[in-house]
N, C-alpha and C positions, 0 to 999 in steps of 0.2 A: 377609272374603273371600266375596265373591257366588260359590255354585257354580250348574253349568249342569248342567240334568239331562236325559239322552237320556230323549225324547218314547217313545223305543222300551222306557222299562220298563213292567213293568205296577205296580200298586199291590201284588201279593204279592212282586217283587222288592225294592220298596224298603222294605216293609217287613222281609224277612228280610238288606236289606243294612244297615240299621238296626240290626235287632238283632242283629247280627255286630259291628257298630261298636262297641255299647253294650257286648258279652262281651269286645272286645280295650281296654276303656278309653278309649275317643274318644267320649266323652258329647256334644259340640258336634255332631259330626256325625252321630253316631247322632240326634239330637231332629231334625236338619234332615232327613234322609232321611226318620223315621217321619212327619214333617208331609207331606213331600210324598208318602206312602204313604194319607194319607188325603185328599189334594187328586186323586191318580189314582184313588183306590176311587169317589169323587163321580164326578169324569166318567165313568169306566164304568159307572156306574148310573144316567148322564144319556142314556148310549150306547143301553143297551139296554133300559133298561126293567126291569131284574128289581134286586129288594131286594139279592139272593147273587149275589154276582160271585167268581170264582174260589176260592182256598182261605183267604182270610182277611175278617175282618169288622173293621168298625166298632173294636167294644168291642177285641177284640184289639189293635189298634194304640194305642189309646188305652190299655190299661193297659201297654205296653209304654211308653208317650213317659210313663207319669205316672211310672212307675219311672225310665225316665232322664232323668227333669227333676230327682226327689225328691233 
């Protein structure tokens, strides 16, 4: 199942909807959300120009998807 993701979140929603998924046991889509939690953190830092975009980073989402890959 292809899901469709509103353009209108930012990369710290989908990361905290991500990690909400992975705490209620929905590992499939919790991994798909954090992925596109760091495909939105890239283009807002293609957007603006600055390394730190909102309240999460990089590394954060990534130990977040290695845990709920593991």
């Amino acid at each position: 199942m292809e899901m469709n993701f509103s353009s209108n979140f930012t990369a710290s929603e989908c990361f905290w909807l991500g990690r909400n998924l992975y705490v209620a046991g929905d590992l499939k889509y919790a991994a798909e959300w954090l992925i596109q939690a760091r495909i939105r953190l890239a283009e807002e830092r293609k957007e603006s120009n600055e390394e730190f975009i909102g309240q999460i980073t990089d590394v954060q989402i990534l130990e977040q998807l290695s845990i709920t890959m593991f």
